[in-house]
Structure formats: C-alpha cells, structure tokens
C-alpha positions in Angstrom: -176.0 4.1 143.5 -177.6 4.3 140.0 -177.6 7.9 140.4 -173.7 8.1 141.2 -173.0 5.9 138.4 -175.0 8.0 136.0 -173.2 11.1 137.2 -169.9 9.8 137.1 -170.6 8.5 133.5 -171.5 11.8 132.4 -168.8 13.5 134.0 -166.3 10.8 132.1 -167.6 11.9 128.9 -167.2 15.4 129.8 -164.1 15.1 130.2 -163.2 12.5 127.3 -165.0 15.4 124.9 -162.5 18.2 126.2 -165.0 19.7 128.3 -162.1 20.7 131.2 -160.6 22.1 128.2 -163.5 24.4 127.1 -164.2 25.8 130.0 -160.9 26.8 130.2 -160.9 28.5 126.9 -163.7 30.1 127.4 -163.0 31.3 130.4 -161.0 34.0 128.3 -164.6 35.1 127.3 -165.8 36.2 130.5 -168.4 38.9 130.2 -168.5 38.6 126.5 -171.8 36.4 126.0 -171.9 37.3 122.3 -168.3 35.5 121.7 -168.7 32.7 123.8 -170.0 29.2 122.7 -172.5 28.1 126.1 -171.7 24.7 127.6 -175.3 23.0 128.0 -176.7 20.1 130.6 -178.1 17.2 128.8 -181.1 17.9 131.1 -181.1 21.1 129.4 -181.6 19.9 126.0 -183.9 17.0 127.1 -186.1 19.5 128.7 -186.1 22.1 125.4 -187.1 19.2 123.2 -189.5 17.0 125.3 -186.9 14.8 125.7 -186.3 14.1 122.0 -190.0 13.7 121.0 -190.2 12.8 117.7 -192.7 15.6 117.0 -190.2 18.0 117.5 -187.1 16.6 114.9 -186.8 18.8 112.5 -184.4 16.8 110.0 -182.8 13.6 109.6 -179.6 13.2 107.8 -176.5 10.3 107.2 -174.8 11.7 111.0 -177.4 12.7 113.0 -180.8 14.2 113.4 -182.1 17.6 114.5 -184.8 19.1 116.8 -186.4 22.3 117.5 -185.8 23.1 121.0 -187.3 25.5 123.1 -184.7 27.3 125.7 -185.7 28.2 129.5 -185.4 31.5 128.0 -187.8 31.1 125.5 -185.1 31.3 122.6 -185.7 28.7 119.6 -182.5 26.6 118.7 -181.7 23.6 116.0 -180.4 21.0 118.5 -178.5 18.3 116.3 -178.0 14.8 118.0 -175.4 12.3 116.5 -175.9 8.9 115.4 -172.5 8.1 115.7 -171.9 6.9 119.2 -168.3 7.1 120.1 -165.7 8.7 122.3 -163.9 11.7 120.8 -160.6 11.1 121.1 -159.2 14.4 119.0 -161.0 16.4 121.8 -158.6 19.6 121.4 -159.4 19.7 117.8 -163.2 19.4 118.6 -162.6 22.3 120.9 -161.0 24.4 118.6 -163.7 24.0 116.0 -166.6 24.7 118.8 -164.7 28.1 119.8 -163.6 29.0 116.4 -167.4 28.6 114.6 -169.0 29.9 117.2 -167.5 33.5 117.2 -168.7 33.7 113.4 -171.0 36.2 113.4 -172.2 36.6 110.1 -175.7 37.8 108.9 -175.5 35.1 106.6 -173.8 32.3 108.4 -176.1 30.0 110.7 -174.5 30.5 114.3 -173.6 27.4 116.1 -174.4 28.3 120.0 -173.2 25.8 121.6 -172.8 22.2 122.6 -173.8 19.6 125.2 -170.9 17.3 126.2 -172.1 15.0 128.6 -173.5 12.5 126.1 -170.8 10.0 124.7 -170.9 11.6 121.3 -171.2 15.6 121.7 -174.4 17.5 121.0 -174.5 20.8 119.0 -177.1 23.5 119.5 -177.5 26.0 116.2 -179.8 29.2 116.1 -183.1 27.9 114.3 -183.9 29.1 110.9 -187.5 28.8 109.9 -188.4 29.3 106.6 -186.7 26.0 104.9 -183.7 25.5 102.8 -182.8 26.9 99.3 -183.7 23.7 97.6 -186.6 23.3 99.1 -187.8 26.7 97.4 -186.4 26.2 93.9 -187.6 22.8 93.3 -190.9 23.9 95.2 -190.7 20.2 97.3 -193.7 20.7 99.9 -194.8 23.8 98.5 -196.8 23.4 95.6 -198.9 25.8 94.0 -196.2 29.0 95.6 -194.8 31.2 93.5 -190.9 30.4 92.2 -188.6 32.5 93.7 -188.1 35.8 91.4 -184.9 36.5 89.4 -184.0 39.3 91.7 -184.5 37.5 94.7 -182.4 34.4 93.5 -179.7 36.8 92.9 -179.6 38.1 96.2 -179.6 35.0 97.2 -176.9 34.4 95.4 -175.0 37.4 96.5 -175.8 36.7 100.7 -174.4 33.3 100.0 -171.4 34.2 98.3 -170.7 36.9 100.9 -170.7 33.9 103.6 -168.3 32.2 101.9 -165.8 35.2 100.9 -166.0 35.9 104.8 -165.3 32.5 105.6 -162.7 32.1 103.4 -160.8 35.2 103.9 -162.0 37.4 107.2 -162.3 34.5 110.0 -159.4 33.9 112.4 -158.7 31.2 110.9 -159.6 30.5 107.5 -162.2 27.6 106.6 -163.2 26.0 103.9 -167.2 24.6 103.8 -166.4 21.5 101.7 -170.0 20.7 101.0 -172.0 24.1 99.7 -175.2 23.0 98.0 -179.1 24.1 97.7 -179.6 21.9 101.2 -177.1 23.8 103.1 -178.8 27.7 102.3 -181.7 28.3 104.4 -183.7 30.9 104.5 -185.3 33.0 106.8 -188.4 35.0 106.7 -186.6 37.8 104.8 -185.3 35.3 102.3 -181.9 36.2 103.8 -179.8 33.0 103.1 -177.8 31.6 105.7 -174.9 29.4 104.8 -175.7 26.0 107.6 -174.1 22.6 107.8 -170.0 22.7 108.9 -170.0 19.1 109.3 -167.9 18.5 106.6 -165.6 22.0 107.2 -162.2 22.2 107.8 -160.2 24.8 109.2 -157.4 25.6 107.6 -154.0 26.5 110.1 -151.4 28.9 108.5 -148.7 26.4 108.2 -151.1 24.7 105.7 -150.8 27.8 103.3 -153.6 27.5 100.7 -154.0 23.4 100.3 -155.0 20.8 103.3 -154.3 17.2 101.4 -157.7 15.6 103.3 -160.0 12.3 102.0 -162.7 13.7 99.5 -166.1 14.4 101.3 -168.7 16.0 99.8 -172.4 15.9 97.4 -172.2 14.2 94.1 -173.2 16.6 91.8 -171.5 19.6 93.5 -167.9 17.7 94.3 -165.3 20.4 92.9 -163.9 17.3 90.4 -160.1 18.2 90.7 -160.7 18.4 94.9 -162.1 14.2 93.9 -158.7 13.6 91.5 -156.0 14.5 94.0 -157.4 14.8 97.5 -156.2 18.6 97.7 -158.9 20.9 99.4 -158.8 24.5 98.7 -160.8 27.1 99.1 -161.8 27.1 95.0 -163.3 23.8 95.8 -165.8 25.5 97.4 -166.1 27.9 94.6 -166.9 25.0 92.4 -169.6 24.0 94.5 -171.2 27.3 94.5 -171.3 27.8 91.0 -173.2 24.6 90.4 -175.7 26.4 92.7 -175.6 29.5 90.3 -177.0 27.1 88.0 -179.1 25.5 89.7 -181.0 28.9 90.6 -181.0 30.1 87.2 -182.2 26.4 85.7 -184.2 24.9 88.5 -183.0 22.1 88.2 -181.3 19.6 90.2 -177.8 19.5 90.4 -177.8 15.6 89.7 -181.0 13.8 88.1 -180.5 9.8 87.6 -184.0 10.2 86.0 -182.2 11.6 82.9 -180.0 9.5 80.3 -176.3 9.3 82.0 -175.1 12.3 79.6 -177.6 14.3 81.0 -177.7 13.8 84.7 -175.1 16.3 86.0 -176.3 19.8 85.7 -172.9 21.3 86.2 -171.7 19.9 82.7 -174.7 19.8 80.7 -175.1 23.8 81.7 -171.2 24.4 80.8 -171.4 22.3 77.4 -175.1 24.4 76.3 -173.2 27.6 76.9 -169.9 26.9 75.6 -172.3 26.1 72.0 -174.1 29.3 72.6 -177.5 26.9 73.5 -177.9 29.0 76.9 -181.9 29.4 76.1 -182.4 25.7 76.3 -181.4 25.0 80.0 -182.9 27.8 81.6 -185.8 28.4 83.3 -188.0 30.9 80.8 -190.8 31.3 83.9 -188.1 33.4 86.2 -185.3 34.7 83.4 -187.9 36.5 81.1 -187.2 40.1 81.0 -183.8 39.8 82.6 -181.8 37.9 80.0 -179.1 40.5 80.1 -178.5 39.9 83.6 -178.9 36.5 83.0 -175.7 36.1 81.1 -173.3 37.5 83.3 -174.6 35.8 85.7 -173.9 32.2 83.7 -170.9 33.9 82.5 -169.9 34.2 86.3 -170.8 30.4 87.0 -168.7 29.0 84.2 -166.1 30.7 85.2 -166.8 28.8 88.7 -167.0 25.5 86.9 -163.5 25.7 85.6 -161.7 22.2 86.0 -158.8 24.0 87.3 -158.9 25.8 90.8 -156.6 28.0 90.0 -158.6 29.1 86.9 -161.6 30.0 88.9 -162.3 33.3 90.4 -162.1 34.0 94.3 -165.5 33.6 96.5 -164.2 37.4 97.5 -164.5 38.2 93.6 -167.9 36.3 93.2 -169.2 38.1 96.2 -168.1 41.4 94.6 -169.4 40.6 90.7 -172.9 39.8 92.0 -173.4 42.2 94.8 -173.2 44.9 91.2 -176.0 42.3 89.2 -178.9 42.4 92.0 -180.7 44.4 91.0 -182.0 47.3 93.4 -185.8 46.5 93.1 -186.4 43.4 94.4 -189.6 40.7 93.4 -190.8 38.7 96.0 -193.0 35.5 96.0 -196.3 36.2 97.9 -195.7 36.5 101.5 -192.4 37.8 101.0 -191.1 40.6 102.8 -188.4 42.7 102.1 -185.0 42.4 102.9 -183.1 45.0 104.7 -181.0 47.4 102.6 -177.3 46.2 102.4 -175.0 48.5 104.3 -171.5 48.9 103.2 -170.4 47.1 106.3 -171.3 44.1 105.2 -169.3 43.9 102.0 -166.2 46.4 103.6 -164.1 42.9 103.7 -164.5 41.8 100.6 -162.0 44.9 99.7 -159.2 43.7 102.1 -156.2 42.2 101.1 -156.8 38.0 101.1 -155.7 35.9 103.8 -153.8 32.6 102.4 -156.5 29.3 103.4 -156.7 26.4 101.1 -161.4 13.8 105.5 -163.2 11.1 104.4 -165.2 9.3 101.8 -168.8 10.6 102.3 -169.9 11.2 98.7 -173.8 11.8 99.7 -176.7 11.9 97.0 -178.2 15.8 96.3 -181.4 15.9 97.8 -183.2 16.9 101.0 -179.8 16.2 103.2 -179.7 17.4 107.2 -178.9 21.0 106.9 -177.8 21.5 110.3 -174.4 18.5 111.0 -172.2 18.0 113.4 -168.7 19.6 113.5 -165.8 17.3 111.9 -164.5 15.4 114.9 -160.7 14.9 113.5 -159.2 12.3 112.4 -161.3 9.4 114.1 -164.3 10.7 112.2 -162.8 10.7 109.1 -161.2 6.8 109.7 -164.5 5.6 110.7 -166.3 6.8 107.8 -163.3 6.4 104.8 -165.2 3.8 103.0 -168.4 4.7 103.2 -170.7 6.1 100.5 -173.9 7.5 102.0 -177.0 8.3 100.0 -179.0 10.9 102.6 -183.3 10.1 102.6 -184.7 13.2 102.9 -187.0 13.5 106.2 -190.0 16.9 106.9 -188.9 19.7 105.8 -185.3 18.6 105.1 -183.5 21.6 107.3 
C-alpha cells in the first residue's frame, strides 16, 4: 500500500510538472538524441549521486543546491535540486523553457540535459564543468599561490563569453535574455573555454514582445544593468551592462562590489567609468596582467564603457562586442601553468554574428556578488516570480562555488 501511494504520488507530480506534456513534445524528437531534453527517474538521479550524499554537492546557492552525478552510462552531470518545494502551476511555460534551452548547443553555453519531474519541485540535470567558475580564477579564491590568468587568456575569455551571449540573443529560436551574467556564472573548463551557466533567472523573449519584456528586477548587485532596476524593462542591453562590468572585472581583478571599501568606492562599474572618463585608467588596473599590453588594454576599456552606458540604447549589441573582441585576442595565447591550449576558432563559430539581428528584448532577487550557485533552476513563470517579489537574497558561497 505504501508503495502504491508512493507511486501514485509521483505520478501526480508528473503530471502537475507538465510531464504528459513533454513527452508529447518531445516525441517530435524521435531519433534525434542530440535535440532532445531526457526525461529522468528520481531513482535515476538518486542512484548517480548516492542518494544526495553530501560528499557529492558541488554548490549551494539562494534556490537550490547541486551535485555531481554519475550516469549508468558513466557520463558526469551537474544535477541541481530545488529548495523551493512547490507545485508548478505554469507547467507549459516550464516546458517550453526545458525544450527551448536544451536544444542550445553552443561551445560556450553550459547544456541543460534534462530534468527529473517526479519530485514535487522539478529537478534539472546540466553537463558538468570541471575546472571552476571565472571568479573563482580572477580573485584566485581556493587557489592560492596559481598563476593569474594572462591578458590573452582573459580576453578570450572575454570573447567565448560574449559569443554565448550574441548567440543567445540573436541566433536561438527564440530569443533569450540571461538576466544575471557575472564572474559566477562563466565556468571554465580544462581548456579555459568559458561556458556561459546559470538560466535561472532567463527569460525568453516571444515575438509579440518585440525588443522589451516589462518583468520584476532580478539580478546581482553590482552587475544590475541600472536602467533594467529604474523601470522594470528587460532587454537584451541589460545583459550587455552586465557583461561589461565583467570586462572590468577581468582587466581590474577586482570585485564587482566590495562593502570593504568607503561607499564611493564599492561599485567597480562606476569607480572604473569615473577613472577613465579623467583619463586615471592606470590606477584601477591590474599592472601584474596588463604590462606589455596597454594598447590592447584600452580598447578593451574603451569597449566596456561603452557597455556601461546608462542608456540601453546607447550601448553596443552583444553581436558587436562579440565581433570587436574576437579582432583584440590576440593570436598567441599565455596560459597559467597547467593550462592547455584552446582549440583554434573556426569561422563557424562566429558566421552568426554577421547575420541580420533578430528583434528580443520577474522578481525581486537582488543577490550579493560572490561565490553564488552557478548551475539554477529554470524560471518557473509567474508563481516563481510571486513567491519570491519581496525577497532580497544575499547567496553564502559553499566548495568550489560552481
């Protein structure tokens, strides 16, 4: 009788998640496993991780918190479990999101898989990225005594993430926008390829929505596009904001927001605009990985200003970021010991960035910069944004912060 119960439990919130409804659509996908998101058991992802043993989590963020798994088939996955515990009642818009993000396949995008949903709140399984996040490497947090990242290598960095976003943006079948781009949502894996993680906060953006989705502001203090936080209108130069304040961040290392400083000096974003609009650039950045390359060096903050404009409209397109510094890396690259090199860039992966743009344009959940959860949870419509309106969410960093 327990067992029954059980069963029937699970197969309610199967159901309730839009499970019927994703079998369907992916029934369209039959016999193409690279385009298809998988459906997995529970049992399945209790088996690949011990049954949640707390030696395999991997990260802990505000939503949920994320194991390394190991597949029957041996494959490695990020398996992120909620902590919000509550039916999903915008299931077709769940759905949507699953099919839509897990078709990306970008060399620079983490791939989401698939997800489990016979647990009350769904269960999302990611490909695994080893090598840490982006922050993690600039600030050097749990690897002291390694080498900085190189100039080079932060600029193609730069340039792999930038891609992500231009492809995102403009070459998806339906546009989305990240809405929370920062040093904790790069990873990197053993090629120092960055891949762009963490859609928990993205939104897709339908046609009839032309370029603006009016949404509640979500997103990291310190990276939060300002006019996105002023009138509640997402577009995709919000994310453009966000990146430059990465740009910075990779040519400074420093944090994007320090409370350690004096208030005038805690966000990076302004205090990096203000030196360079008084021609002070020397003073902010970091003279151990600009030295010989101060040339390049100011483009490249040239290019983040222009990021950093107030005004969206103002700023250039992620398409045109991509473009500038894919021509700035240069084409030797320095890597930190135990580095290895990355594989020359074909023109196939930058052929979109020459295509004509496609139009694309929530919640309270300003979180604190730091070692957040790199791998989230899909937005879960509107109930997820209602539950969380109010709440302001500081994330503790936890291992290795992916």
């Amino acid at each position: 009788m327990k067992n029954r119960k059980f069963n029937k439990l699970k197969q309610k919130y199967f159901e309730d998640n839009g499970g019927l409804f994703l079998k369907q659509e992916l029934a369209s996908y039959a016999g193409s496993v690279r385009t298809a998101a998988r459906i997995f058991t529970e049992e399945e992802l209790k088996k690949a991780t011990n049954n949640y043993h707390v030696s395999g989590k991997i990260g802990e963020g505000g939503y949920g918190t994320v194991y390394k798994g190991i597949l029957s088939n041996e494959q490695v996955v990020a398996i992120k479990k909620s902590k919000v515990s509550g039916p999903i009642t915008e299931s077709r818009q769940f759905v949507n999101e699953v099919i839509v993000l897990s078709q990306i396949h970008h060399k620079n995008v983490v791939r989401l898989l698939g997800c489990c949903l016979e647990t009350q709140t769904p269960i999302l399984v990611y490909e695994f990225i080893a090598h840490g996040t982006l922050y993690e490497h600039i600030h050097r947090k749990n690897n002291k005594g390694t080498s900085p990242l190189s100039l080079p290598l932060r600029l193609k960095i730069a340039s792999d993430t930038a891609e992500a976003l231009a492809y995102l943006h403009y070459s998806t079948s339906t546009p989305i926008i990240h809405r929370d781009v920062k040093a904790t949502n790069i990873l990197l894996d053993e090629n120092y390829t960055a891949k762009v993680s963490d859609f928990g906060a993205s939104r897709l953006v339908p046609d009839q929505d032309e370029n603006k989705l009016s949404t509640f502001v979500q997103g990291t203090v310190g990276y939060l596009d300002p006019e996105y936080l002023q009138s509640n209108i997402l577009t995709e130069k919000s994310d453009v904001y966000s990146f430059g304040v990465v740009l910075v961040e990779l040519l400074t290392s420093q944090r994007a927001l320090c409370f350690e400083k004096p208030e005038a000096e805690r966000n990076l974003a302004k205090v990096f605009v203000s030196l360079l609009d008084s021609d002070r650039l020397g003073q902010i950045l970091d003279d151990e990985i600009v030295e010989g390359h101060f040339e390049r060096v100011t483009k490249v903050a040239d290019l983040a200003k222009r990021c950093l404009r107030l005004r969206g409209e103002e700023r250039p397109s992620m398409k045109k970021v991509a473009a500038e510094l894919d021509g700035l890396v240069p084409t030797m690259e320095l890597y930190p010991s135990g580095g290895k090199p990355n594989f020359p860039r074909t023109h196939k992966d930058t052929d979109y960035l020459l295509g004509s743009p496609v139009s694309s344009s929530s919640l309270v959940d300003i979180r604190g910069e730091g070692d957040a959860g790199s791998y989230s949870s899909i937005l879960i419509g509107a109930d997820y944004e209602r539950s969380m309106q109010n709440q302001i969410q500081m994330v503790t960093p936890y291992g290795d912060g992916r």
